[in-house]
C-alpha positions in Angstrom: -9.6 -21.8 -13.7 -10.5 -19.7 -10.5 -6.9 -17.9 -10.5 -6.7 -17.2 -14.1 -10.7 -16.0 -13.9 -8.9 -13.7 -11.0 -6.7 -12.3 -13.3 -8.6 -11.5 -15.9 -11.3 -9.8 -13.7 -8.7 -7.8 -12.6 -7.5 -6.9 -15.9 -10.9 -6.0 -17.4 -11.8 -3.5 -13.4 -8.4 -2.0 -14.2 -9.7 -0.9 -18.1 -12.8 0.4 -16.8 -11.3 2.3 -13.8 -8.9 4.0 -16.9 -12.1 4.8 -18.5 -13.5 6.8 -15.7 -10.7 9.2 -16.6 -9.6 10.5 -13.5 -6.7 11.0 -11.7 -7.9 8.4 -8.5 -9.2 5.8 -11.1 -5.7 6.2 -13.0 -4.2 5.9 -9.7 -6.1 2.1 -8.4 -6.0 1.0 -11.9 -2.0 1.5 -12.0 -2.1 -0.5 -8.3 -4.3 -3.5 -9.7 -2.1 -3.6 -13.0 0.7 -3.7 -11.2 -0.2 -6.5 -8.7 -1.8 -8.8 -11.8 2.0 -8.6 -13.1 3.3 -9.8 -10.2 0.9 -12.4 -9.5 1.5 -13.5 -13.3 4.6 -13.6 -12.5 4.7 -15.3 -9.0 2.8 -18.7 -10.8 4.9 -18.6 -13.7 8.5 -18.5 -11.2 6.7 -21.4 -8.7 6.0 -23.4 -12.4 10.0 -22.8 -13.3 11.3 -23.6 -9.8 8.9 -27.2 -9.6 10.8 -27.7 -13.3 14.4 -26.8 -12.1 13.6 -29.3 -9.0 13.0 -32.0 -12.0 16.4 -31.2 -13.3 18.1 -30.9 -10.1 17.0 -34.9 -9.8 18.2 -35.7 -13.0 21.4 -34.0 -12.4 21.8 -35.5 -9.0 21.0 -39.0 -10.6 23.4 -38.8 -13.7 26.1 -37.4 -11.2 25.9 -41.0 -8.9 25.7 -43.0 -11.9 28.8 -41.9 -14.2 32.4 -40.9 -14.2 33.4 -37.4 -14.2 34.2 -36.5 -18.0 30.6 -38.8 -19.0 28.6 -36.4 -16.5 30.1 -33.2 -17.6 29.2 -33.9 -21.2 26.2 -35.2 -20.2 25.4 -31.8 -19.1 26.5 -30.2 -22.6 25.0 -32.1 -24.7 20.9 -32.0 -22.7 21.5 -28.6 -21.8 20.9 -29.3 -18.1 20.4 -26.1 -16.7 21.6 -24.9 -13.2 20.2 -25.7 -10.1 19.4 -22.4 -8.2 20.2 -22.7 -5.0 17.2 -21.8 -1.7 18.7 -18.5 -0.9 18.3 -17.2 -4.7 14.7 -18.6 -5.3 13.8 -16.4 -1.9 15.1 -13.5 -3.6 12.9 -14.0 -6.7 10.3 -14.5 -5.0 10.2 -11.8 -2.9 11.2 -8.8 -5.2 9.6 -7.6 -9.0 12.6 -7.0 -10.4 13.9 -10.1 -9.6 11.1 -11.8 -11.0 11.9 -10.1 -14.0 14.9 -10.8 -14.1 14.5 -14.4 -13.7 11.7 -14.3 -16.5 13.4 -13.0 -19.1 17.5 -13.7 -18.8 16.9 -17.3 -17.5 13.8 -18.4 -18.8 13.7 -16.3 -21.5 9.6 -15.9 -21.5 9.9 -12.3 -21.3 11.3 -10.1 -23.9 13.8 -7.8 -22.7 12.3 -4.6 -23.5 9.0 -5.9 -22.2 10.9 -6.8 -18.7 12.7 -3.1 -18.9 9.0 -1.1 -19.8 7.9 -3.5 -16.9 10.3 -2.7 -14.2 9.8 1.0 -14.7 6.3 1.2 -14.8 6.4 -1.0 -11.2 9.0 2.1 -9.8 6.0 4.9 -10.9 3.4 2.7 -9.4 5.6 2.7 -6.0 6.1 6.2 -6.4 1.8 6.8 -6.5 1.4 4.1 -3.7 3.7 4.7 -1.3 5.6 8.2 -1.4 2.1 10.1 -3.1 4.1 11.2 -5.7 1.6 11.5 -8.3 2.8 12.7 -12.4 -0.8 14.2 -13.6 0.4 14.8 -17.2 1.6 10.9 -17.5 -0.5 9.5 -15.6 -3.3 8.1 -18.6 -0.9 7.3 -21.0 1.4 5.6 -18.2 -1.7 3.0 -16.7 -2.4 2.7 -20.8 1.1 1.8 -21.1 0.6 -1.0 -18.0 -2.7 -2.1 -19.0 -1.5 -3.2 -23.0 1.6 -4.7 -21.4 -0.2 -6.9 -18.7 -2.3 -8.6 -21.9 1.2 -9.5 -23.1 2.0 -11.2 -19.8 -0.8 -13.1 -19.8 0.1 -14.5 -23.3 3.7 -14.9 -22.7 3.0 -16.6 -18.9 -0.5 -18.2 -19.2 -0.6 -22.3 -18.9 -2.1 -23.3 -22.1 -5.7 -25.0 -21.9 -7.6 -24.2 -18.8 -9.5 -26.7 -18.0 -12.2 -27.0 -15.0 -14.9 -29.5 -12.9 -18.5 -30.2 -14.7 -19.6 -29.2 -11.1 -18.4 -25.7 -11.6 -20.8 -23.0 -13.6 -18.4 -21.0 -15.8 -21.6 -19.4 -18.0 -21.6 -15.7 -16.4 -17.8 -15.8 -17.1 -18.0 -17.0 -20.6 -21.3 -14.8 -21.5 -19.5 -11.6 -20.5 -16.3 -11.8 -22.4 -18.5 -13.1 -25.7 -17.3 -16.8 -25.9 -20.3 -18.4 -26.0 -22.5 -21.7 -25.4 -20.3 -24.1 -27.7 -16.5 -23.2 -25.9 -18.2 -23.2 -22.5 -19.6 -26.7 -23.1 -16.1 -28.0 -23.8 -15.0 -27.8 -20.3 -12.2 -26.3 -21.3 -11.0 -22.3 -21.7 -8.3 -22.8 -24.6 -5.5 -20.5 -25.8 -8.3 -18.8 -28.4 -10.8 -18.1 -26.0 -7.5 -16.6 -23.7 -6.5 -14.3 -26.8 -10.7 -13.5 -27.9 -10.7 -12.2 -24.5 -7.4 -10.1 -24.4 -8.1 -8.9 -28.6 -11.5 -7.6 -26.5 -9.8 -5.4 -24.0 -7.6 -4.4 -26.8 -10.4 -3.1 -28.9 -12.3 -1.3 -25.7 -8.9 0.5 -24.8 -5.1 1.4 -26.0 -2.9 4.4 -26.7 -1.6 5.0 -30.2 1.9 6.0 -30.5 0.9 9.2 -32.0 -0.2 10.5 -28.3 1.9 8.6 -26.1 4.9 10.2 -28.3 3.5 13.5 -27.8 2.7 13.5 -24.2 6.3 12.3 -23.2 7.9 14.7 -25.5 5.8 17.8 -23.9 6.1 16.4 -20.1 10.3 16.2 -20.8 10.5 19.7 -22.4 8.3 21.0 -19.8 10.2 19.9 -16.7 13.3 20.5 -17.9 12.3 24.3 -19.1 10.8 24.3 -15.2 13.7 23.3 -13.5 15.6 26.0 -16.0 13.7 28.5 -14.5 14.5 27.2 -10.6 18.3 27.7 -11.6 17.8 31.0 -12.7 15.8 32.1 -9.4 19.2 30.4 -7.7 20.8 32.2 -10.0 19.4 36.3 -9.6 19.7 35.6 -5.5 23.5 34.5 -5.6 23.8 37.8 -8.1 25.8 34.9 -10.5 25.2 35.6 -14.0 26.2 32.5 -15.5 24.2 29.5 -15.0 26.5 27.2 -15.3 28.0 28.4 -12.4 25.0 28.1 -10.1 24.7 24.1 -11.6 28.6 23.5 -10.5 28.0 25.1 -7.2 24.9 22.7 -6.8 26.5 19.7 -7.9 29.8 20.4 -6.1 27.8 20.3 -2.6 26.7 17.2 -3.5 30.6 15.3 -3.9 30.6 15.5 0.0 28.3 15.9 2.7 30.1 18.1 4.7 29.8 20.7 1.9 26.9 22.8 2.9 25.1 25.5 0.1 24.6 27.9 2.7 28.1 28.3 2.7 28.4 29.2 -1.1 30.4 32.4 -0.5 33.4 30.5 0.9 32.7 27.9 -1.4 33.0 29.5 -4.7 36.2 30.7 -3.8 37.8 27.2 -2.5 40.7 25.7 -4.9 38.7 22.2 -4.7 35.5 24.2 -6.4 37.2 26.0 -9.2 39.3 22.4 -10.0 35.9 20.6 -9.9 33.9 19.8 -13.2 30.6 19.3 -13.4 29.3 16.7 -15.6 25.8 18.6 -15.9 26.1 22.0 -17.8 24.0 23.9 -20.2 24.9 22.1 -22.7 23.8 19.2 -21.3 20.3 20.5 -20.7 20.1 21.3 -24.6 21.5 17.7 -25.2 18.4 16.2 -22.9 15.9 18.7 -25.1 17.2 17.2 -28.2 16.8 13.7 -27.2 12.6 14.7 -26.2 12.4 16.3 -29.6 13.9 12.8 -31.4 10.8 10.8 -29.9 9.5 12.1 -33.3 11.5 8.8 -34.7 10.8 6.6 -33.0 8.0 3.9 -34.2 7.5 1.5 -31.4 5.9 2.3 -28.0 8.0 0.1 -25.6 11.2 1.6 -27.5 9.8 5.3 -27.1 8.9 5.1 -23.7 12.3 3.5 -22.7 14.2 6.3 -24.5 11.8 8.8 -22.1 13.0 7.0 -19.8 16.3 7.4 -20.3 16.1 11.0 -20.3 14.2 11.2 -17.2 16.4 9.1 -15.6 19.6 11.4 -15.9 18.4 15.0 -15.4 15.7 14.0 -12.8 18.4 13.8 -9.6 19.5 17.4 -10.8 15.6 18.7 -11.2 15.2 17.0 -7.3 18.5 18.7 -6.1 17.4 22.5 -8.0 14.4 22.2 -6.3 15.0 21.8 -3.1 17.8 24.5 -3.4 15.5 26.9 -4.5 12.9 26.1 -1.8 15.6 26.6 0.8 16.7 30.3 -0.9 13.2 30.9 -1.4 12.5 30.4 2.1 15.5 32.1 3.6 14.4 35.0 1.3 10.9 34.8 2.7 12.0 35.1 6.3 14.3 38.0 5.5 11.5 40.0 4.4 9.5 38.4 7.3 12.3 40.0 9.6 12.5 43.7 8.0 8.4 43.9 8.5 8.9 43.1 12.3 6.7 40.2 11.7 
């Protein structure tokens, strides 16, 4: 009773933190959602490891006790699963998306898309916790996003019927999350009261799909008409009037370390630059702009976000790369005119 209370305390701080409506708040709520998943997920993986231990016993058993071709349909016919061996169950415990992983291809308590929404929102809160990386216009919906998807875990992971000691006084606990004198008397917190509790945090918080489909769409578009605008800067300081060119040159110094963009010159005129293609173009951009502008049809949350993140996942190594060429030409530029002013 005393961990799943845990949880749920967690669960219900994390709301109210995205209710304060600020980017810090966003910011902790996104680190306690994401540690109530994991912890969900930690119990359930002990629960399925204690179970596969079971089978691993039976297995062992049935092995000593018949022939070869009895034991191998013996296996086919109860379904015995695998016995995963020390070195993988250190693995699942140790990383989320092995947890995952394990969850929903082996167990098959998570739904896939669920697991994919899940492993993705983890990667944004590493990004907030440990690199300070922080996306302003995505932040709301985003620890929305977590907070609706951490009430599924608990229905798709919670032991059924909590029950707990006489001794212990559960009232507070009961009286704040409305489930009253008759379900507290039972001694028992049951799969209702779990799913009066969750339907409550439901109620005081959520993100329709009309906004979360808008503010994706809008942050795409606008990061992909920002980084447009870096490649023309790179573009106007080499004097190249294609753009295209300028995204070859930047994705052909990126085939082999040893090819440098200060030495553009020499590279645009190298037989390995004008035999290389590059897979990003123009035409690509438009391609990723299209995709942002079909959230439109899409009438499902966990499928929209996952085909924003799709999107965001190709062009965002090519928005890191543009940037970081047109700080270094911006820079360059900088110090030039730093030069000519004797400064």
């Amino acid at each position: 009773m005393r961990q799943f209370t845990v949880i749920i305390e967690q669960i219900n701080q994390s709301k109210n933190l995205i209710l304060d409506n600020d980017t810090a708040s966003f910011r902790m709520a996104l680190i306690l959602l994401d540690n109530a998943a994991e912890i969900l997920m930690y119990r359930k993986v002990l629960s399925e490891f204690r179970h596969n231990e079971m089978y691993g016993k039976i297995r062992e058993q049935a092995k000593s006790a018949m022939p070869p071709e009895i034991f191998d349909k013996f296996l086919t016919e109860h379904a015995v699963p695998e016995i995963l061996e020390e070195k993988k169950k250190r693995k699942i415990l140790k990383y989320f998306d092995e947890k995952i992983t394990f969850l929903c291809d082996t167990c098959g308590l998570i739904p896939s898309p669920v697991g994919a929404v899940l492993s993705s929102l983890h990667s944004y809160r590493n990004e907030t916790y440990h690199r300070d990386i922080i996306r302003n216009e995505i932040l709301r919906p985003i620890a929305i996003l977590y907070f609706e998807l951490v009430c599924e875990l608990v229905t798709y992971l919670q032991q059924s019927g909590i029950t707990y000691s006489s001794a212990d006084d559960w009232s507070h606990f009961f009286t704040k999350y409305g489930l009253g004198e008759t379900q507290y008397k039972m001694r028992m917190l049951s799969d209702e009261d779990i799913e009066t509790i969750l339907n409550r945090f439901r109620t005081e918080l959520s993100i329709n799909l009309h906004e979360l489909r808008e503010t994706l769409q809008e942050y795409v578009i606008n990061r992909l008409d920002e980084t447009l605008d870096r490649l023309n800067f790179i573009s106007d300081a080499l004097g190249s009037k294609r753009l295209n060119t300028t995204l070859k040159l930047i994705q052909f110094t990126q085939t082999n370390d040893s090819l440098q963009f200060n030495n553009r010159n020499v590279l645009l005129q190298s037989k390995e630059f004008n035999n290389y293609t590059a897979p990003i173009t123009e035409e690509v951009f438009s391609n990723w702009r299209a995709k942002a502008h079909h959230f439109v049809n899409i009438e499902e949350k966990l499928a929209l976000f996952m085909a924003f993140k799709d999107v965001e996942d190709q062009f965002e190594p090519i928005e890191h790369k543009t940037y970081d060429v047109a700080d270094e030409l911006d820079a360059a530029i900088q110090f030039a005119i730093d030069l000519a002013r004797g400064k």
